[in-house]
N, C-alpha and C positions, 0 to 999 in steps of 0.2 A: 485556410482556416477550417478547425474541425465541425460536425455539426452540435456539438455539445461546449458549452462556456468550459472555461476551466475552473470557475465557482464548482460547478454541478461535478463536475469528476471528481475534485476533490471531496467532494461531500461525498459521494458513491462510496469513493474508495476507502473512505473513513472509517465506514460503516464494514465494510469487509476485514479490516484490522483488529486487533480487540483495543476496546473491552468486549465490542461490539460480538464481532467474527460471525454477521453474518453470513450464509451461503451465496453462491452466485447464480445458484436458481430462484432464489428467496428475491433474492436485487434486481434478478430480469424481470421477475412476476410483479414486485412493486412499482418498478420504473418504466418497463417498457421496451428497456435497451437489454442487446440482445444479447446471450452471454458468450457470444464469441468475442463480443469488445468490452465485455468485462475483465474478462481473461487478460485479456491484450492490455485492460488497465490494472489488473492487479499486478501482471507479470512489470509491468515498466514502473511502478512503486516501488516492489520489491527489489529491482535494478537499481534504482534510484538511491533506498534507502540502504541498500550495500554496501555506499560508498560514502556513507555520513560516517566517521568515527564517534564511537561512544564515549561519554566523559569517562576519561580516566581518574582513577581513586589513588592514582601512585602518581609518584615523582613523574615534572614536566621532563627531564630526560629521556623518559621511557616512552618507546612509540605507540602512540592514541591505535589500540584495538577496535577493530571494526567489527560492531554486531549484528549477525542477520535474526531476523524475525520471519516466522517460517507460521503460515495459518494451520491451523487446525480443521483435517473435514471430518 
């Protein structure tokens, strides 16, 4: 088991997404944790959220598109 809840990642990482889009120097300086496993949590979100399809606005025929969300630095 890791040393961080999966409460607290999730919030972390929340916060790096927008609307938010903080930085990952900004998140190491408030938290504590170090931005190389920030990284490592942004990078396995981003994995993650890859592979969610986004709601489709057309016909259930048509196959569910997958949208990536890409941060801003």
């Amino acid at each position: 088991m890791g040393r961080y809840t999966k409460k607290l990642k999730q919030s972390i990482v929340s916060q790096m997404m927008p609307p938010k889009n903080k930085s990952i120097s900004q998140l190491a300086v408030e938290t504590g944790i170090k931005e190389t496993t920030l990284y490592k949590w942004e990078k396995e979100a981003l994995f993650q959220a890859s592979f969610i399809p986004a709601a489709s606005q057309n016909t259930k025929s048509e196959i569910p598109r997958v949208t990536f969300h890409y941060r801003e630095t």
